[in-house]
The first five atom37 places (N, CA, C, CB, O) and aatype in JSON, in Angstrom:
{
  "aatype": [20, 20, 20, 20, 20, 20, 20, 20, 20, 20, 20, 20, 20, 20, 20, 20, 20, 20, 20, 20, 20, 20, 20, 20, 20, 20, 20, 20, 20, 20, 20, 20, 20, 20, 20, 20, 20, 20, 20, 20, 20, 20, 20, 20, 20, 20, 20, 20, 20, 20, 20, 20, 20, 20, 20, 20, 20, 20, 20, 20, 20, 20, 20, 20, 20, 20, 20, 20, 20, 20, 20, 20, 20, 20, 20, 20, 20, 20, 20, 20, 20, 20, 20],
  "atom_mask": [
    [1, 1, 1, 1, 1],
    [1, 1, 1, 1, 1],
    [1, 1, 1, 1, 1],
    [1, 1, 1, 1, 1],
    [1, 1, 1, 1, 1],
    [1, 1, 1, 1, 1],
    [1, 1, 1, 1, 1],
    [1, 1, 1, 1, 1],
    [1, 1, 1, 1, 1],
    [1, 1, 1, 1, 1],
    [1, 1, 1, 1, 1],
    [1, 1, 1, 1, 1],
    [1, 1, 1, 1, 1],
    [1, 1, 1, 1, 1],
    [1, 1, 1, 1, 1],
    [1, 1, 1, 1, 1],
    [1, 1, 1, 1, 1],
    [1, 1, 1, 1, 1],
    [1, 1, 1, 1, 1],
    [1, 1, 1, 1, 1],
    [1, 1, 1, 1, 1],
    [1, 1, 1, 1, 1],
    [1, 1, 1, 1, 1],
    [1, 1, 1, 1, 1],
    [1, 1, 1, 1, 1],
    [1, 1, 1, 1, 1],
    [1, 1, 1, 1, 1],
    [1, 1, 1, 1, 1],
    [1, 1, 1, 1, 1],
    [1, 1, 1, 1, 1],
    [1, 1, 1, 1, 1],
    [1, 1, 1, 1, 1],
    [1, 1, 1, 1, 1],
    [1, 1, 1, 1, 1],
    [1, 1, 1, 1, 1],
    [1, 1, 1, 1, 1],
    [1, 1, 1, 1, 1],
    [1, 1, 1, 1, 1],
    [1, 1, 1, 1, 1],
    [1, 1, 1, 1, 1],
    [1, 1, 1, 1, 1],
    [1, 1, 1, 1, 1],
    [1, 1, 1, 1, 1],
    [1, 1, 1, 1, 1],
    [1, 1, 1, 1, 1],
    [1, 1, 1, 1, 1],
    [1, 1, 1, 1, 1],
    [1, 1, 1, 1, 1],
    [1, 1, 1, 1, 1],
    [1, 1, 1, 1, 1],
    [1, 1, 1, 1, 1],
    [1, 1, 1, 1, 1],
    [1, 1, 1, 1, 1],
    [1, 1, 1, 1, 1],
    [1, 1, 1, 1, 1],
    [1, 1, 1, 1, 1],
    [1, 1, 1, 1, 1],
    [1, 1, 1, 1, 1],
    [1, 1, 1, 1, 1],
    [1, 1, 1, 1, 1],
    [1, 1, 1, 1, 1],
    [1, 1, 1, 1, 1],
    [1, 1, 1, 1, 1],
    [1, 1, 1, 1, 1],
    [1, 1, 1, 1, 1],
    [1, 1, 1, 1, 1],
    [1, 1, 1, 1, 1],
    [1, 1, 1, 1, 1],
    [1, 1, 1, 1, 1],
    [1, 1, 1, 1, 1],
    [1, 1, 1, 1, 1],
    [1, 1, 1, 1, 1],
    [1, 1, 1, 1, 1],
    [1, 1, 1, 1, 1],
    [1, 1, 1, 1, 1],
    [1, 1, 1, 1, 1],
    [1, 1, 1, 1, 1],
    [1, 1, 1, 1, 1],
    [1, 1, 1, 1, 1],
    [1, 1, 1, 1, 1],
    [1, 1, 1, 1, 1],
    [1, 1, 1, 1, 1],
    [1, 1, 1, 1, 1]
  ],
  "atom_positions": [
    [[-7.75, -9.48, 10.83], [-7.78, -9.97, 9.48], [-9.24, -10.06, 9.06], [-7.06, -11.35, 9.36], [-10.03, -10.54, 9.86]],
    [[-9.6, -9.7, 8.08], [-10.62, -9.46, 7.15], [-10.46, -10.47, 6.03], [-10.58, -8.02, 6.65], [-9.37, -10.88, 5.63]],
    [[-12.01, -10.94, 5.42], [-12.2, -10.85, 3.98], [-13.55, -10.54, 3.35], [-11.81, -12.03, 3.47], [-14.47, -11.35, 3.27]],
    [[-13.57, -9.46, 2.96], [-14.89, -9.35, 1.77], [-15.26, -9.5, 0.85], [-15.29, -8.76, 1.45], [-14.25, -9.06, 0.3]],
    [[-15.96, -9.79, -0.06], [-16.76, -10.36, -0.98], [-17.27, -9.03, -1.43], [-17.81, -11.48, -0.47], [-17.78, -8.25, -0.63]],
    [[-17.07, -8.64, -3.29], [-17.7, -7.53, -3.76], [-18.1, -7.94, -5.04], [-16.89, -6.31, -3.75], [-17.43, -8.42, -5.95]],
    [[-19.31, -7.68, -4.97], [-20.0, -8.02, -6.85], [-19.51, -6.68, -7.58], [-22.28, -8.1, -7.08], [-19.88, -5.69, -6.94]],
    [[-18.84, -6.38, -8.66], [-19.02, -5.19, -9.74], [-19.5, -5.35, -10.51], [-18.21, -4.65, -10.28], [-19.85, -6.45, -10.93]],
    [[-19.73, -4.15, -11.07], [-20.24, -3.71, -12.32], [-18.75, -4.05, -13.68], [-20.73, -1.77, -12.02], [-17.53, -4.12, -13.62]],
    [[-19.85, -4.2, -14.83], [-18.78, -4.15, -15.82], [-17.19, -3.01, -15.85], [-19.7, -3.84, -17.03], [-16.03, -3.39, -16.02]],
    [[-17.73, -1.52, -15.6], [-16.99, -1.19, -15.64], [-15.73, -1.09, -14.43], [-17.48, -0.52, -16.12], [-14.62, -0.62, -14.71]],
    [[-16.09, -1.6, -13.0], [-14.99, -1.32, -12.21], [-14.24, -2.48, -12.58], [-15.24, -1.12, -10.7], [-13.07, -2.45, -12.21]],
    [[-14.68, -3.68, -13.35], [-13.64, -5.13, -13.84], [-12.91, -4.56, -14.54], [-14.2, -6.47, -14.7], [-11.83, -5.13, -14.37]],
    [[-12.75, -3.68, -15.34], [-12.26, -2.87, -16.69], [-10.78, -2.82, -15.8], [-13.24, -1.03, -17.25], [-9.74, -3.3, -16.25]],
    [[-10.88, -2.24, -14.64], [-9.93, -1.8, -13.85], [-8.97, -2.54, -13.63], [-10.3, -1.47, -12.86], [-7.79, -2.27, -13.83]],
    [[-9.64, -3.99, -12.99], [-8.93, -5.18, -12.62], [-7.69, -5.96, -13.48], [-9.95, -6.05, -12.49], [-6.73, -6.57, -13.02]],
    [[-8.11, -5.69, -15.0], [-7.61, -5.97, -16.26], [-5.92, -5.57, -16.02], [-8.48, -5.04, -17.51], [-4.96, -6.21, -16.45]],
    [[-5.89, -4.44, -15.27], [-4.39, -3.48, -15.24], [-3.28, -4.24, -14.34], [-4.65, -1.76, -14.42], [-2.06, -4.13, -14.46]],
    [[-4.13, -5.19, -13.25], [-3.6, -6.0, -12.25], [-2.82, -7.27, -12.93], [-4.78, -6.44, -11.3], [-2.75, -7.41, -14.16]],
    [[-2.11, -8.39, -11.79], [-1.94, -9.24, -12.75], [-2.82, -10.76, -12.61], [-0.45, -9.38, -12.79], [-3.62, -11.3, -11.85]],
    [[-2.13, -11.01, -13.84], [-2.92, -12.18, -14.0], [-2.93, -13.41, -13.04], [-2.61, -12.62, -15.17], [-2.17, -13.4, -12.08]],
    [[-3.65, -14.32, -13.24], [-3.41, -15.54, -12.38], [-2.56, -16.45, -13.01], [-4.64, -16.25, -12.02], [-2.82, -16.58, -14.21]],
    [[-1.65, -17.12, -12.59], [-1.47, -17.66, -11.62], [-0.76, -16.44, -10.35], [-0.66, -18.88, -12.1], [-0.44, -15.27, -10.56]],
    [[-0.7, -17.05, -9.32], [-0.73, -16.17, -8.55], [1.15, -16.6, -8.61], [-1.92, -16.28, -7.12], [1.66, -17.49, -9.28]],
    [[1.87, -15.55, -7.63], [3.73, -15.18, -7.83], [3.81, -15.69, -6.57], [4.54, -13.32, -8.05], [2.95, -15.48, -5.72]],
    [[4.9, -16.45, -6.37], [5.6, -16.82, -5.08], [5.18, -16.4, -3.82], [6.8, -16.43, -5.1], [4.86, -17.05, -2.83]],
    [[5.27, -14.84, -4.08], [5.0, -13.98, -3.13], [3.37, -13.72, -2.38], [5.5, -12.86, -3.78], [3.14, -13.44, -1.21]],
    [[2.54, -13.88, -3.37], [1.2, -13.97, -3.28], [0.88, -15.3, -3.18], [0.55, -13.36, -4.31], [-0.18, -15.39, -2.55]],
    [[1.35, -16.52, -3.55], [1.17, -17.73, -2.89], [1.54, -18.16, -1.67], [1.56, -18.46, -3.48], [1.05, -19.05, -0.97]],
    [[2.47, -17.43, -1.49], [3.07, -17.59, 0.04], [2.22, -16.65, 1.29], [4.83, -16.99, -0.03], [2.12, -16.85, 2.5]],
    [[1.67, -15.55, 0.38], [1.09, -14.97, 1.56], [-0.5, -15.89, 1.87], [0.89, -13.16, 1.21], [-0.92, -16.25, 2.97]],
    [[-1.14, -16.09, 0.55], [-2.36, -17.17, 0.66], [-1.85, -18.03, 2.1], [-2.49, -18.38, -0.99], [-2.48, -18.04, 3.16]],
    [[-0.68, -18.68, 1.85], [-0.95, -20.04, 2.5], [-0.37, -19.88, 4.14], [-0.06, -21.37, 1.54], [-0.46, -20.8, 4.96]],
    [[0.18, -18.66, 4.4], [0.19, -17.68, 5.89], [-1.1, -17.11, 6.27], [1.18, -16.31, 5.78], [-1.2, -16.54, 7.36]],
    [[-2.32, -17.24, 5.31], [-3.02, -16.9, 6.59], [-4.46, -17.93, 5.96], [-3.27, -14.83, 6.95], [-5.62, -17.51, 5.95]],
    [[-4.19, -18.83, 5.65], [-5.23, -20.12, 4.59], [-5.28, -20.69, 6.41], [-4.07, -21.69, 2.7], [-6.03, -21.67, 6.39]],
    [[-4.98, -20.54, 7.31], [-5.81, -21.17, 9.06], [-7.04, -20.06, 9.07], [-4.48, -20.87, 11.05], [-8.17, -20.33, 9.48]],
    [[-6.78, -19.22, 8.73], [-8.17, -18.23, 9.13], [-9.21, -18.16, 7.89], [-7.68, -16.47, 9.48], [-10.43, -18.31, 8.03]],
    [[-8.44, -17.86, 6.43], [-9.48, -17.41, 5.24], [-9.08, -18.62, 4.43], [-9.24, -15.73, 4.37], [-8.18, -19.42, 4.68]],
    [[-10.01, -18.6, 3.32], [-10.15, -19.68, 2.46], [-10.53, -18.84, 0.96], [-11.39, -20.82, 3.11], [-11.57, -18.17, 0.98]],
    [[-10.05, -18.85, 0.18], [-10.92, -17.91, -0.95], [-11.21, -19.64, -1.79], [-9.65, -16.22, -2.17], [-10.69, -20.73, -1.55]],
    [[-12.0, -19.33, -2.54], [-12.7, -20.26, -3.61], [-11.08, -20.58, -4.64], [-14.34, -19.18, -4.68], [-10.0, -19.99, -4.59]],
    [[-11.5, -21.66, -5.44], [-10.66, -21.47, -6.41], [-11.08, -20.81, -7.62], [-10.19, -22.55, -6.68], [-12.14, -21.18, -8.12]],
    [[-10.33, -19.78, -8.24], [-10.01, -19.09, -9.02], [-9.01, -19.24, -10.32], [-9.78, -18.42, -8.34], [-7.81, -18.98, -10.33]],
    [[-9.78, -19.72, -11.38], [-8.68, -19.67, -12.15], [-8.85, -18.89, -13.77], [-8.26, -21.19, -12.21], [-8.4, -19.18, -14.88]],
    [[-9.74, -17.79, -13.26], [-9.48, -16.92, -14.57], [-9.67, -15.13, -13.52], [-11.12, -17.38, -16.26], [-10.7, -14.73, -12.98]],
    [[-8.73, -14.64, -13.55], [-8.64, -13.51, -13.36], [-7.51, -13.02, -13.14], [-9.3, -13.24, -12.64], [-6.52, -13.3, -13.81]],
    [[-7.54, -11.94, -11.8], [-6.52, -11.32, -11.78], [-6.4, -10.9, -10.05], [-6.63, -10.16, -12.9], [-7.31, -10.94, -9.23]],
    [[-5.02, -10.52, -9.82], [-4.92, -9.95, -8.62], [-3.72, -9.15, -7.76], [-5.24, -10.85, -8.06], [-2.71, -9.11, -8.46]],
    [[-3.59, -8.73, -6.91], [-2.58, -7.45, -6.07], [-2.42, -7.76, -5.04], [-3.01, -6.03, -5.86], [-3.31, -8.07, -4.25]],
    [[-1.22, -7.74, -4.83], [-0.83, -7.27, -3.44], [-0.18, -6.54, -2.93], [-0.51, -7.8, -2.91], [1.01, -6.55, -3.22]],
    [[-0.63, -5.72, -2.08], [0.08, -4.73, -1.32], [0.29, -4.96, 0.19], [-0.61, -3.52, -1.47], [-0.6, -5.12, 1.01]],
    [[1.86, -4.97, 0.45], [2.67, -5.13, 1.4], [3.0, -3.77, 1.96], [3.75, -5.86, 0.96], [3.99, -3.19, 1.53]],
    [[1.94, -2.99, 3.29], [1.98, -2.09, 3.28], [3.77, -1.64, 4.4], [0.44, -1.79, 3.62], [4.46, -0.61, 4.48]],
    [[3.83, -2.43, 4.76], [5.13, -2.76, 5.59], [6.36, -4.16, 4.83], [4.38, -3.35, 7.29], [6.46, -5.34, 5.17]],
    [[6.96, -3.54, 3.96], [7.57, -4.34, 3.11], [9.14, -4.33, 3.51], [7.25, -3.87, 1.67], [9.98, -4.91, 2.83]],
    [[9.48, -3.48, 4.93], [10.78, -3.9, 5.34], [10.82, -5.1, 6.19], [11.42, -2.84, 6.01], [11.89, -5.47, 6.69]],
    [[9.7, -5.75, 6.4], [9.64, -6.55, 7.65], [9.64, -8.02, 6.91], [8.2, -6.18, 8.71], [9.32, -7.99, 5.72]],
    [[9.98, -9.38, 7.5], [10.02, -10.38, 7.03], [8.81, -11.3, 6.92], [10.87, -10.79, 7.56], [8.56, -12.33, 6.28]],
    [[8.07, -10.43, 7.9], [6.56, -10.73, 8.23], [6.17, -10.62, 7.32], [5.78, -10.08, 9.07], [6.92, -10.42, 6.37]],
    [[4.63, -10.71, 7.13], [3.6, -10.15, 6.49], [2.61, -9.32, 7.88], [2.78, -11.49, 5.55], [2.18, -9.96, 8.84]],
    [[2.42, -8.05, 7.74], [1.88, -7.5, 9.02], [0.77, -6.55, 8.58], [3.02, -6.73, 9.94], [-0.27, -6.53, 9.24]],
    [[0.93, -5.76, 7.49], [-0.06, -5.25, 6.87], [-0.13, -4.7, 5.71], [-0.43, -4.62, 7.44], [0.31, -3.62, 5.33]],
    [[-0.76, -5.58, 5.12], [-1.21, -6.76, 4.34], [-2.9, -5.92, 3.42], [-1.58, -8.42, 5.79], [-3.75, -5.42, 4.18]],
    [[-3.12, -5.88, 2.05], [-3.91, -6.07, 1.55], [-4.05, -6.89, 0.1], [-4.19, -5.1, 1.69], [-3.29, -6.5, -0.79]],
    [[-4.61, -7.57, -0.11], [-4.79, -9.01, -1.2], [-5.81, -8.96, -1.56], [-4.67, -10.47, -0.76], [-6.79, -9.53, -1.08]],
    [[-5.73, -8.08, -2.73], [-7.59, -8.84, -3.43], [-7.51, -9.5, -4.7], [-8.99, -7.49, -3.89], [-6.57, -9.12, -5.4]],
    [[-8.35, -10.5, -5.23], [-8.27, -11.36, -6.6], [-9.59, -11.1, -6.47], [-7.65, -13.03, -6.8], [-10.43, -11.08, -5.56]],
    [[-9.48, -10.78, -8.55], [-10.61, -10.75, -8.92], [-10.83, -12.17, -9.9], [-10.8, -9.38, -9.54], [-10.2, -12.63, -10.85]],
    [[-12.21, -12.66, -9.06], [-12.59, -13.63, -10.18], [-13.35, -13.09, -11.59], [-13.55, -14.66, -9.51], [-14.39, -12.47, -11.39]],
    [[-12.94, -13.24, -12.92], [-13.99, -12.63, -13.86], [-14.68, -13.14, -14.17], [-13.83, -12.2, -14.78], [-15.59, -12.6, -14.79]],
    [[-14.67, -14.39, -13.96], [-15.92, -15.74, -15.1], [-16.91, -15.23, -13.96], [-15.55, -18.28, -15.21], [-18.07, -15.31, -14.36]],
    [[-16.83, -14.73, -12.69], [-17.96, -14.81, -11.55], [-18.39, -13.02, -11.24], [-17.17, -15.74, -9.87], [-19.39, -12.54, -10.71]],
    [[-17.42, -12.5, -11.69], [-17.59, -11.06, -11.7], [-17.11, -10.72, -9.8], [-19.54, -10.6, -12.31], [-17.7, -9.78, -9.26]],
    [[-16.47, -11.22, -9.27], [-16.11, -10.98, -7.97], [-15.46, -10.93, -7.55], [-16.28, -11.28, -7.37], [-14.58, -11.79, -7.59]],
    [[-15.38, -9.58, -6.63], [-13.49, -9.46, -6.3], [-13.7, -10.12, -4.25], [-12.58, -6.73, -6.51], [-14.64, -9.99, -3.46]],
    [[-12.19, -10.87, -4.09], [-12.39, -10.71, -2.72], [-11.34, -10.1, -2.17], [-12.63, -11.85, -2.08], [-10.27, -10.24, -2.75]],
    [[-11.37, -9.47, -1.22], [-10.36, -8.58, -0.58], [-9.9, -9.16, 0.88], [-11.0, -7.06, -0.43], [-10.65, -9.69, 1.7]],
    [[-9.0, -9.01, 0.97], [-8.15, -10.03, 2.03], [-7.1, -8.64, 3.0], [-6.8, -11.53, 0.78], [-5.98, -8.45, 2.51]],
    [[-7.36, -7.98, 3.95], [-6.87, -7.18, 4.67], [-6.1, -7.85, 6.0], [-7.9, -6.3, 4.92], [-6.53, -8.78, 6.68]],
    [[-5.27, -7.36, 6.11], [-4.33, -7.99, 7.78], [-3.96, -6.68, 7.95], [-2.67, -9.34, 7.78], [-3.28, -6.13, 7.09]],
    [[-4.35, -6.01, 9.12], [-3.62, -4.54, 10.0], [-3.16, -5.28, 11.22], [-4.88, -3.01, 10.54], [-3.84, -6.11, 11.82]],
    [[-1.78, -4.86, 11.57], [-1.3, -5.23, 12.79], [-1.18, -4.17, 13.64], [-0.15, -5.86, 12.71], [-0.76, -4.34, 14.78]]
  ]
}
């Protein structure tokens, strides 16, 4: 499990816009708080964010990518789990 920290430029936020908004969905709150023993992201409450469940038959979460973009801060963080 990973998390990185990325500053952009105006235009790769442009991108982020297409994602969704915050508050974050059941599904993305639930995955936060399955792996909130290892990562911690800041609080966030103007942006946007994704998740991709690269193994979505499983009940698990096993691999796993999560990034939220903050916009008031211009920063995305990316949250990876490969099993």
């Amino acid at each position: 499990m990973a998390l990185y920290k990325i500053t952009l430029d105006e235009d790769a936020a442009e991108e982020f816009a297409k994602w969704e908004s915050l508050p974050f969905s059941k599904k993305a709150g639930d995955f936060l708080t399955s792996v909130s023993t290892y990562i911690e992201l800041p609080t966030i409450e103007d942006g946007y964010w994704k998740l991709v469940d690269r193994n979505p038959e499983t009940k698990m979460y096993t691999n796993v990518s999560f990034c939220v973009y903050d916009a008031e801060n211009k920063i995305a963080y990316l949250i990876t789990m490969d099993s």
